[in-house]
TILUM-600232 format. One record per residue (C-alpha): z, x, y; residue number from 1. Coordinates in steps of 0.001 Angstrom, whole numbers, plus 500000, padded with zeros to 6 digits. Each point is the difference from the previous one (the first is absolute). Example, Ala and Ser with C-alpha at 12.3 -4.5 7.8 and 13.67 -1.06 7.14 Angstrom:
BEGIN
site up:507800	east:512300	north:495500	num:1
site up:499340	east:501370	north:503440	num:2
! end
This chain:
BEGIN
site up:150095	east:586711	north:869570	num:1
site up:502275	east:497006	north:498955	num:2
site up:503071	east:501497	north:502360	num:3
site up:497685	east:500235	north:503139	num:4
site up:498752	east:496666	north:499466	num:5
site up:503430	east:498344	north:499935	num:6
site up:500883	east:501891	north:503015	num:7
site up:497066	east:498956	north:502160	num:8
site up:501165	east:496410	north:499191	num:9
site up:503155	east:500396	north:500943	num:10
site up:499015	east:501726	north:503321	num:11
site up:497674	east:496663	north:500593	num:12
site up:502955	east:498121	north:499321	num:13
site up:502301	east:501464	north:502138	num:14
site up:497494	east:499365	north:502923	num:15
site up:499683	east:496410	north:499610	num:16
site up:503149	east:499209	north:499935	num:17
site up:501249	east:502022	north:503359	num:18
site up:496557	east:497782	north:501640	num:19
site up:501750	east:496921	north:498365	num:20
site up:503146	east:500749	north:501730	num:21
site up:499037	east:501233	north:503177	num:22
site up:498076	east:496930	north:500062	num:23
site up:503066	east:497980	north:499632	num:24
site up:501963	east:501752	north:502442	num:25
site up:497239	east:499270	north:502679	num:26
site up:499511	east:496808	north:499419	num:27
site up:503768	east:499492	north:499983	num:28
site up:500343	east:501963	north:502940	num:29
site up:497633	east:497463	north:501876	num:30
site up:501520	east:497348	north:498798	num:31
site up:503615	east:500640	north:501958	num:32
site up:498051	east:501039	north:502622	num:33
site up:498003	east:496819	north:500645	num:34
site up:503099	east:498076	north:498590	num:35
site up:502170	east:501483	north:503273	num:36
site up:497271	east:499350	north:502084	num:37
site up:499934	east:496302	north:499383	num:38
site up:504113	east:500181	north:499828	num:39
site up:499794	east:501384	north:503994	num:40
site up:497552	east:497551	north:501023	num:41
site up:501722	east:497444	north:498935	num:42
site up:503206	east:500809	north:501355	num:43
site up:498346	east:500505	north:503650	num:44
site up:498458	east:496619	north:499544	num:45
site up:503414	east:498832	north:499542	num:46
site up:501411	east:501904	north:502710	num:47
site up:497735	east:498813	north:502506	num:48
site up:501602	east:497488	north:502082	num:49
site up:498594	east:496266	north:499638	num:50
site up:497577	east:499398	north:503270	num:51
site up:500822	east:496318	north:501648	num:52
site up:498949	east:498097	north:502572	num:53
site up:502527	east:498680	north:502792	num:54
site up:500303	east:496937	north:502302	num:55
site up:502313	east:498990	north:502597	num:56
site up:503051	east:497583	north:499708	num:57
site up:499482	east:496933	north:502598	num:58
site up:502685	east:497931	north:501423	num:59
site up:499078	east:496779	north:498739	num:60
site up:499170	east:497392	north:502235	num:61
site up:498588	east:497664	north:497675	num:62
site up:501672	east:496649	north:499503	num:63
site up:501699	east:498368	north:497212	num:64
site up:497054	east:497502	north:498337	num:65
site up:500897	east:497572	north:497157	num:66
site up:497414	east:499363	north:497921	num:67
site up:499890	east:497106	north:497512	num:68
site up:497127	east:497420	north:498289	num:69
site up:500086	east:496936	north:501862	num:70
site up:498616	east:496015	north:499458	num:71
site up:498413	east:497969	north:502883	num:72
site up:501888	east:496604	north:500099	num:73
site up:498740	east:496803	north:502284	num:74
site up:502931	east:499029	north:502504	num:75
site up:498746	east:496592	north:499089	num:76
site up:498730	east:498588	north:496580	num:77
site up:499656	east:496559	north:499606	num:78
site up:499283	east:498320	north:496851	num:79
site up:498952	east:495987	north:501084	num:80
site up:500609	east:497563	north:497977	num:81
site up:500470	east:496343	north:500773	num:82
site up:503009	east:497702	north:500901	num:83
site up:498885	east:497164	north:498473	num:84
site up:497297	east:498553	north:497437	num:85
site up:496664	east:499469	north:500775	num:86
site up:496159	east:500552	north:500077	num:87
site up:498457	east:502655	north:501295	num:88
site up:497115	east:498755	north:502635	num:89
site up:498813	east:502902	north:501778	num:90
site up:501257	east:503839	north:500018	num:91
site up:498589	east:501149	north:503486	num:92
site up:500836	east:503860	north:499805	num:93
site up:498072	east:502254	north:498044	num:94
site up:501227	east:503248	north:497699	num:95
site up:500755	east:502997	north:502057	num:96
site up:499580	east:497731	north:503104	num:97
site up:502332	east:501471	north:502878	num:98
site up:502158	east:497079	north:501012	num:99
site up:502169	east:499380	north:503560	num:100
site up:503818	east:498000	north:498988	num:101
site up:498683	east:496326	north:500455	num:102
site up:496753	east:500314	north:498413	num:103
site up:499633	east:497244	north:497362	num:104
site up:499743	east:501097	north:496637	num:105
site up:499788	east:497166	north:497983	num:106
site up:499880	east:496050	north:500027	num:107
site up:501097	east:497764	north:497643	num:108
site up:499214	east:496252	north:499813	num:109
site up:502118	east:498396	north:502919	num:110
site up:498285	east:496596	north:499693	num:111
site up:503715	east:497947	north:498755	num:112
site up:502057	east:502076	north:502575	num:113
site up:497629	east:498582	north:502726	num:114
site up:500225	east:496853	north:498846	num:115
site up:503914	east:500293	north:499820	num:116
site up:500741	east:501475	north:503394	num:117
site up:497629	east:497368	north:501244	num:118
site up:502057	east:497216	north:498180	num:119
site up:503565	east:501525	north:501469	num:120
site up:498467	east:500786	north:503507	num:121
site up:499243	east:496255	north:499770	num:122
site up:503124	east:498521	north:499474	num:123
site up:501494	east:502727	north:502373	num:124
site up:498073	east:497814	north:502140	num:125
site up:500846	east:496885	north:499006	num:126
site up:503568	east:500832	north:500166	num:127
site up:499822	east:501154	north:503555	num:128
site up:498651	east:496565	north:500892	num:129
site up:502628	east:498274	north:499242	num:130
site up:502942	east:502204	north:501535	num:131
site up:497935	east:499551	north:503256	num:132
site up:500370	east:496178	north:499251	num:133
site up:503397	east:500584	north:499431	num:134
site up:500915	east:501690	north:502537	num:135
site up:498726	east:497780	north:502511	num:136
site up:502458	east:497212	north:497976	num:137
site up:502872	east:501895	north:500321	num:138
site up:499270	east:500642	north:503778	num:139
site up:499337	east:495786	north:500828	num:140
site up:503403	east:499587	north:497876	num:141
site up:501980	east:502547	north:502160	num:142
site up:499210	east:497878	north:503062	num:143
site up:500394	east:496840	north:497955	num:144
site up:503575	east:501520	north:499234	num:145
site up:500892	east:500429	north:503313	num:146
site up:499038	east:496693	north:500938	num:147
site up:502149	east:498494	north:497281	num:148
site up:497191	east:498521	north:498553	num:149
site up:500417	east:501568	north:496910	num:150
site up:502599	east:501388	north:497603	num:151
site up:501714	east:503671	north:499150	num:152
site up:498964	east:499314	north:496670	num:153
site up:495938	east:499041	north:500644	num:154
site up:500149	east:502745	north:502303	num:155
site up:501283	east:502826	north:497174	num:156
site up:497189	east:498346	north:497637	num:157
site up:497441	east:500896	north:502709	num:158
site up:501418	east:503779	north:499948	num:159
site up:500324	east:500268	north:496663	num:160
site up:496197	east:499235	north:499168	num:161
site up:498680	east:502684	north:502500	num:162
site up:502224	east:502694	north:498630	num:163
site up:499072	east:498846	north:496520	num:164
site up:496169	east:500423	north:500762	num:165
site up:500697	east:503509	north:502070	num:166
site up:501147	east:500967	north:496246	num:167
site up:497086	east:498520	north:498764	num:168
site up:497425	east:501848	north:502980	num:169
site up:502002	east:503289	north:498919	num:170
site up:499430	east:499702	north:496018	num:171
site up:496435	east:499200	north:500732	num:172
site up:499678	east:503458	north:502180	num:173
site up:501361	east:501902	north:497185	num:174
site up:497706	east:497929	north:497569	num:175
site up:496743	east:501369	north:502354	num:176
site up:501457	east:503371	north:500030	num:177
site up:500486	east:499993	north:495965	num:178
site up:496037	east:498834	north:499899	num:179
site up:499123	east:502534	north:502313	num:180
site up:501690	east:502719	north:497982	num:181
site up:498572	east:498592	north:496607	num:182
site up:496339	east:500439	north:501412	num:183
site up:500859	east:503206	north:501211	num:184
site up:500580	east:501115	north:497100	num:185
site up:496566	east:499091	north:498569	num:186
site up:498199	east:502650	north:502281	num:187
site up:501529	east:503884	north:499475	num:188
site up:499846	east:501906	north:502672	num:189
site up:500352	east:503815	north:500504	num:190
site up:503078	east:500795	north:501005	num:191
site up:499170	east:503941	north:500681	num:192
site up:497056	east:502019	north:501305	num:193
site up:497913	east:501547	north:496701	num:194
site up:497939	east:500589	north:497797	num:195
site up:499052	east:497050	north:497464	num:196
site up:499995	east:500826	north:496122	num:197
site up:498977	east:498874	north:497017	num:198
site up:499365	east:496176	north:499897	num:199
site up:500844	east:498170	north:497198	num:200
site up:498761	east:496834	north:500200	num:201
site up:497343	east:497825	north:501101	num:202
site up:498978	east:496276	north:501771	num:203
site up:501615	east:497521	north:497407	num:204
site up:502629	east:502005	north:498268	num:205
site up:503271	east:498436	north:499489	num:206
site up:503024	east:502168	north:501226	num:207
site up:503848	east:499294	north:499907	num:208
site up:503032	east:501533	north:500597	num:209
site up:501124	east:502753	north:498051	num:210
site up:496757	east:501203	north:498992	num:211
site up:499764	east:503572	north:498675	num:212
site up:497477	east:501022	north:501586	num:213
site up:499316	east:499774	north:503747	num:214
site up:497198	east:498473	north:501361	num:215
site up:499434	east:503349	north:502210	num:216
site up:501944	east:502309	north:501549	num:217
site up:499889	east:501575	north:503323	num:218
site up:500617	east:503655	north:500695	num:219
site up:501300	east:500959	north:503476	num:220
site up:497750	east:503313	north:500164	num:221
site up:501069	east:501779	north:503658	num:222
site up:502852	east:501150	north:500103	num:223
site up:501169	east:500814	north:496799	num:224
site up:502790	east:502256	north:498574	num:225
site up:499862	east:503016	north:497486	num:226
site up:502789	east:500169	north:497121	num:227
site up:501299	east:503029	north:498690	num:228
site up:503112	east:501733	north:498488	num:229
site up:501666	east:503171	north:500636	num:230
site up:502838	east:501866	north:498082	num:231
site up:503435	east:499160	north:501046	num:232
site up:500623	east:503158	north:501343	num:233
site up:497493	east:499803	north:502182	num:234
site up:501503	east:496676	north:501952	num:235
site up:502701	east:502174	north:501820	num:236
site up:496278	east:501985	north:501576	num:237
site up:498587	east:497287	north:501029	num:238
site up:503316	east:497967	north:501093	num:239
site up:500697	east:503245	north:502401	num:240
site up:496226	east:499983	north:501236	num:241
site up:500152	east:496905	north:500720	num:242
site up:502635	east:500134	north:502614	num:243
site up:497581	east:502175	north:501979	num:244
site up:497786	east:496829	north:500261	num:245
site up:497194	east:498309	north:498193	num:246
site up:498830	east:501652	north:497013	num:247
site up:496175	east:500289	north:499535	num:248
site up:498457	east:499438	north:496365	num:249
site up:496645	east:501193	north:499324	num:250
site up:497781	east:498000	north:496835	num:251
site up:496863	east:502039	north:498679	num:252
site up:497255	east:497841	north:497535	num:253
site up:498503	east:501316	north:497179	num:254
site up:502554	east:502499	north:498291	num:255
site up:500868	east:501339	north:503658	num:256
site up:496230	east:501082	north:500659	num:257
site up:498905	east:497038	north:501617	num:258
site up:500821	east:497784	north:503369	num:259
site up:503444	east:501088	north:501868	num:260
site up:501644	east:496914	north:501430	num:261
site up:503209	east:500468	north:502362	num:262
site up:502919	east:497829	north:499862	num:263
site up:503918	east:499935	north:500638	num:264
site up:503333	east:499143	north:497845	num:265
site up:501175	east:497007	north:500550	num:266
site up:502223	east:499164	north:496576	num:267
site up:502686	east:501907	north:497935	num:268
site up:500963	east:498190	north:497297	num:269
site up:503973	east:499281	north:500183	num:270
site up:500477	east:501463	north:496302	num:271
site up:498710	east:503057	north:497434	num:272
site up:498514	east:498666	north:496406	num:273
site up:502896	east:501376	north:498080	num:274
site up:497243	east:499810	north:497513	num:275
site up:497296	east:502211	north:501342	num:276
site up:502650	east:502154	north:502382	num:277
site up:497038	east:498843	north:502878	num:278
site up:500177	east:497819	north:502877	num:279
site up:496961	east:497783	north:501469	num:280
site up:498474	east:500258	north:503194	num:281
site up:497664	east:497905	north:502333	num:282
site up:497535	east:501456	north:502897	num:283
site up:498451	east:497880	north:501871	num:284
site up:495970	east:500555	north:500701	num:285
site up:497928	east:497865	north:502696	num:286
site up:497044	east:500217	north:497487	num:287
site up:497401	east:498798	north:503188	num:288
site up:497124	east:501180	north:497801	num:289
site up:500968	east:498238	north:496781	num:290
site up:499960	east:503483	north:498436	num:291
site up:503383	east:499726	north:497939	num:292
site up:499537	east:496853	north:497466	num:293
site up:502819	east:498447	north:498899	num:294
site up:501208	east:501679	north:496164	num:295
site up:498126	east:503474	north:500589	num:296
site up:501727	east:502774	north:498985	num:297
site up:500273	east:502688	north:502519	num:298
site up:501597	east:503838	north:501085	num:299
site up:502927	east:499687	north:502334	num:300
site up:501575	east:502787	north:502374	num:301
site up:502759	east:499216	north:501962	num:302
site up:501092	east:502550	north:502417	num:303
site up:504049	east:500475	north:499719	num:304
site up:501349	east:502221	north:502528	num:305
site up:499261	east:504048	north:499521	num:306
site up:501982	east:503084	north:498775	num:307
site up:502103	east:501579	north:501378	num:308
site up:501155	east:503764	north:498913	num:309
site up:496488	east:500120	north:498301	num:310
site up:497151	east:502409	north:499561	num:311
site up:496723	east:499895	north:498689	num:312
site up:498254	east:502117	north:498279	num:313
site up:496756	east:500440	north:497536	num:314
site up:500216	east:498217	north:496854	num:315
site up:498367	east:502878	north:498633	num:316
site up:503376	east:501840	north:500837	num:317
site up:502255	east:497543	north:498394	num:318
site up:500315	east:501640	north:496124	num:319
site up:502716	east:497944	north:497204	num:320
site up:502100	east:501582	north:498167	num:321
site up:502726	east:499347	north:497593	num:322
site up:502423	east:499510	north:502841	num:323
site up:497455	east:497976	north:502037	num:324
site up:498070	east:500968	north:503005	num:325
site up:499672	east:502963	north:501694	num:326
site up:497898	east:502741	north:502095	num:327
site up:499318	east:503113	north:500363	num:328
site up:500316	east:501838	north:503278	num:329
site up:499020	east:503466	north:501505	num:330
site up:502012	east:501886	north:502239	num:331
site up:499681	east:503206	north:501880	num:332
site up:500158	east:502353	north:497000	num:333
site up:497572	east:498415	north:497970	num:334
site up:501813	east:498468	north:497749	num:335
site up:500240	east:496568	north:498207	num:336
site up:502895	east:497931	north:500607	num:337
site up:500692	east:496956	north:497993	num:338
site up:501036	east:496772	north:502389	num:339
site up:501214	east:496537	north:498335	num:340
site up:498836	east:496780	north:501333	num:341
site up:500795	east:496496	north:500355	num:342
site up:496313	east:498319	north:499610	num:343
site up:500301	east:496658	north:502129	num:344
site up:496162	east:498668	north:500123	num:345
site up:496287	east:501408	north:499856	num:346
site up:497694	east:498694	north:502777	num:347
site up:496662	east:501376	north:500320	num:348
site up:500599	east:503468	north:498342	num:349
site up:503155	east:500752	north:501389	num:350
site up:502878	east:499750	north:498248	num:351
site up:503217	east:498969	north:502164	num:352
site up:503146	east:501629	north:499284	num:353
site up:503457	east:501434	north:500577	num:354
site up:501716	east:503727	north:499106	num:355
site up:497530	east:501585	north:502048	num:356
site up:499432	east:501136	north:503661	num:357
site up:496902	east:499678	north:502068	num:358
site up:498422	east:503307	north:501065	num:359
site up:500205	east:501199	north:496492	num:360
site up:496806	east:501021	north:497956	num:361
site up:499953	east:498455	north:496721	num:362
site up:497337	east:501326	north:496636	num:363
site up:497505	east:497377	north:499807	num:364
site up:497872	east:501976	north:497654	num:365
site up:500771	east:502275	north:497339	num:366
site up:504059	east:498819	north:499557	num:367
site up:499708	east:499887	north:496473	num:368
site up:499422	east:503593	north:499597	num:369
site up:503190	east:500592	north:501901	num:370
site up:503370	east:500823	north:499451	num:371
site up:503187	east:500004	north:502073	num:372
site up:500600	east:503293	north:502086	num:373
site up:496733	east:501783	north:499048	num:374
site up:497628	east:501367	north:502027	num:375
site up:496662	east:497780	north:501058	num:376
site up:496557	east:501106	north:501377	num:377
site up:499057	east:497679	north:502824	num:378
site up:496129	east:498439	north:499475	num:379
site up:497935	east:500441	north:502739	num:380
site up:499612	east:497292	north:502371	num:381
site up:496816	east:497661	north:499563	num:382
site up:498181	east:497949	north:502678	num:383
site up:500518	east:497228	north:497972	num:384
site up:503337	east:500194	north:499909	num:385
site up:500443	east:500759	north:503505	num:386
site up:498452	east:496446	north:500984	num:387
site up:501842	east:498139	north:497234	num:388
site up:503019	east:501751	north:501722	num:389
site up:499158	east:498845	north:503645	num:390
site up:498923	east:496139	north:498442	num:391
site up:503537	east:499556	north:498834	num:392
site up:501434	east:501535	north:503165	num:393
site up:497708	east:497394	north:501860	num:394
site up:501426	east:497622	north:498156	num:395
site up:503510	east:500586	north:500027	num:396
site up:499574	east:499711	north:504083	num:397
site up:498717	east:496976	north:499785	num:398
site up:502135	east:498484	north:497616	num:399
site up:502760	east:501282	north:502457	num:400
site up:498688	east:498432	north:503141	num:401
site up:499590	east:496690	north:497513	num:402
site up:503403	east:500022	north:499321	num:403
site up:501463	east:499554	north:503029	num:404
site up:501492	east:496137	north:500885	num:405
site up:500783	east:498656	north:497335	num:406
site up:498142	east:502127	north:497233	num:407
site up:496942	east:497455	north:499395	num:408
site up:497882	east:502734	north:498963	num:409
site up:498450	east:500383	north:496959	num:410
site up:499932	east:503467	north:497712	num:411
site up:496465	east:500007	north:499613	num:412
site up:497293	east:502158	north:500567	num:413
site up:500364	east:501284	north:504237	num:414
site up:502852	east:498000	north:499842	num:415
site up:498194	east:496697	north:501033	num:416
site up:502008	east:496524	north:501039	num:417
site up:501317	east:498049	north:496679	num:418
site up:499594	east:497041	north:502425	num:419
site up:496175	east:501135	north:500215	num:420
site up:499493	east:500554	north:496480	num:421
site up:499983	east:503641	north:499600	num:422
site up:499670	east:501437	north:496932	num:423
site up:502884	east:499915	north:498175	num:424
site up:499874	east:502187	north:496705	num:425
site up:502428	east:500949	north:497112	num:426
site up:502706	east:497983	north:501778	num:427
site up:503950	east:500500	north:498642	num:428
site up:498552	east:500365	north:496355	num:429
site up:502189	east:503025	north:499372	num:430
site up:503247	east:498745	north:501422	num:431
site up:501740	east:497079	north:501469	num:432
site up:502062	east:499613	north:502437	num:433
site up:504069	east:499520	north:500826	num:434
site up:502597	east:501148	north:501605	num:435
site up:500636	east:501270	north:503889	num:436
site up:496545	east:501031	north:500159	num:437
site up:498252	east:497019	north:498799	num:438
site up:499178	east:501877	north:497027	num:439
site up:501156	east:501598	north:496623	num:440
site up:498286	east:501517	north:497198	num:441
site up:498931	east:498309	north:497053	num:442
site up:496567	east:502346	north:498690	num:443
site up:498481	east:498506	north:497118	num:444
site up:498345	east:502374	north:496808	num:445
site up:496475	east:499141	north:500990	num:446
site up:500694	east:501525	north:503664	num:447
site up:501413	east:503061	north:498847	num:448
site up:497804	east:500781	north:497761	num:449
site up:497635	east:499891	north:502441	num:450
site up:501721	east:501762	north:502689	num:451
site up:500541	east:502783	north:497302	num:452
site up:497757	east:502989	north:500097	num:453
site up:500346	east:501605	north:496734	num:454
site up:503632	east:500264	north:500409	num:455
site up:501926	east:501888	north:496925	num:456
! end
């Protein structure tokens, strides 16, 4: 009874443990299954060739625009302050009164210049009396002379008195004219057209020489000029363009979103700030509206000649890498090809540059999934893209018909006139310009880093 008992156990045993391990070998069994399942899906994934979207290289036609942070400066500031003491007896201008050169602007007490001219211009004529007196002496002598009436001697006393008081006459002029100037100097007068400032005084006031502060100051407000700097290696750009003829200057307000104001150079400085490596720059504005005021701060573009040997392309496109820029192009067989480039500027999403030629298609979207020489899926065109596409071909024909003459055409949106204000965007942030082009490459960090699209 025992034995039978110990063998049924056994049997039971013996059962569970083959379930147990053809249990195991199931699950086990799944597990490489599922396990090369994932393995293969993965590596098709990887396989699978990176899909990218392509535009076309454009021969660039944009010009070369300097961009810099300018300050409005009068032509003309005056600071008036008198040539002599006195009392103030009547300001007739007012503050922010626009003025014509000869406009009075203040009048000091004149009351002991009058009095003095009138004292000289009195004994001017006193003086003038008596050379006439004389004169008619030395004329009855002459014939008394002849007549041998009188002497050589009474005779060169008669000359001698009229040329003394013809010294006298002439000191007495110059005594007049030294009155005269002494009460001009007791009423200022403007000696430009503009704008009044600040007065400083009133009726009564005491001034002087020397004073430290001016009585008022007046602001010549149309034209003015616009001060700015560029790098020194951009002088060689603009001393090229300039040979072409007059270069025009465009000044936006308000951080380069407000007014546009067009203007020409008209001053190079003779030498570079050794300090600052930059060299100053004047444009010259007619200002009819008053709309530039004089210490504004404002954007400058200055168009400098154009590139030559240049394309544009995307900025999308444009990718940075540890050997600097660069694209990615697709040829016949599908395949990525890496291109180096020379960035020279950004204007209005496009970025201008060299080591390329136009006709090529560039990846504008997807370039950081790609590698050089593998194989690319093309993304299927958009309708969006196809208009963006024909906008910048619209533009670049315009910009090319503006640049014909002497290139005073803007980079702008349609390629509009600099001259007429056109907008002028993103300027020469991302290089500057030298050399036989007018232009060499100087990118800074914060423009690459932009221009980079998730570039390893």
């Amino acid at each position: 009874m025992l034995a039978a008992i110990e063998h049924s156990a056994m049997a039971n045993m013996n059962k569970v443990l083959t379930v147990a391990v053809l249990a195991a070998l199931a699950g086990g069994a799944w597990w490489w299954q599922a396990g090369k399942a994932a393995a293969d899906d993965k590596n098709a994934r990887a396989k699978r060739p990176p899909v990218v979207a392509l535009a076309p290289v454009q021969p660039n036609r944009l010009p070369v625009v300097l961009t810099a942070n300018g300050t409005v400066t009068a032509l003309d500031r005056v600071e008036v302050k008198p040539q002599v003491s006195g009392v103030v007896s009547r300001v007739p201008v007012q503050e922010g009164t626009l003025v014509k050169a000869g406009t009075l602007l203040v009048q000091l007490d004149d009351a002991a210049e009058r009095a003095a001219l009138a004292r000289v211009q009195a004994q001017q004529a006193s003086d003038a009396a008596q050379l006439k007196i004389a004169e008619r002496d030395l004329a009855r002598g002459r014939d008394l002379f002849r007549q041998q009436f009188i002497s050589q001697s009474a005779l060169d006393a008669l000359q001698g008195k009229v040329d003394s008081l013809q010294a006298t006459l002439a000191a007495d002029r110059a005594a007049v004219e030294s009155a005269r100037v002494s009460l001009r100097q007791k009423a200022i007068y403007a000696q430009v057209d503009g704008r009044v400032g600040a007065i400083s005084l009133s009726p009564g006031a005491l001034v002087q020489p020397g004073m430290a502060t001016p009585m008022l100051t007046l602001t010549r407000m149309s034209p003015v000029a616009v001060s700015f700097t560029l790098p020194e290696q951009q002088l060689q750009a603009v001393r090229q363009a300039q040979q072409a003829g007059p270069l025009k200057v465009v000044a936006r307000t308000g951080n380069g979103a407000g007014q546009c104001h067009s203007g020409e150079l008209t001053f190079i400085d003779s030498a570079v700030d050794s300090a600052s490596g930059n060299v100053l720059l004047k444009a010259r504005f007619d200002n009819a509206g008053t709309a530039l005021w004089p210490g504004q701060f404002v954007n400058v573009a200055l168009q400098a000649g154009a590139y030559r040997g240049a394309a544009n392309i995307p900025v999308a496109a444009l990718l940075t890498g540890p050997d600097g820029q660069f694209a990615y192009t697709v040829g016949a067989d599908s395949k990525a090809q890496r291109i180096p480039l020379t960035l020279l500027a950004i204007q209005n999403e496009r970025a201008i540059v060299r080591g390329i030629a136009p006709g090529l298609k560039v990846v504008v979207n997807g370039g950081q999934n790609v590698r050089p020489g593998e194989l690319v899926t093309l993304a299927p065109p958009r309708k969006q893209d196809a208009s963006a596409a024909a906008k910048v071909g619209r533009s670049e024909a315009s910009g090319a018909a503006a640049e014909g003459g002497r290139g005073s055409r803007a980079a702008g949106k349609g390629g509009q006139n600099l001259a007429e204000c056109g907008p002028v965007t993103g300027g020469d942030k991302a290089a500057r310009a030298a050399g036989g082009d007018a232009s060499a490459p100087r990118a800074d960090a914060g423009q690459r880093q932009r221009a980079a699209s998730g570039a390893q």
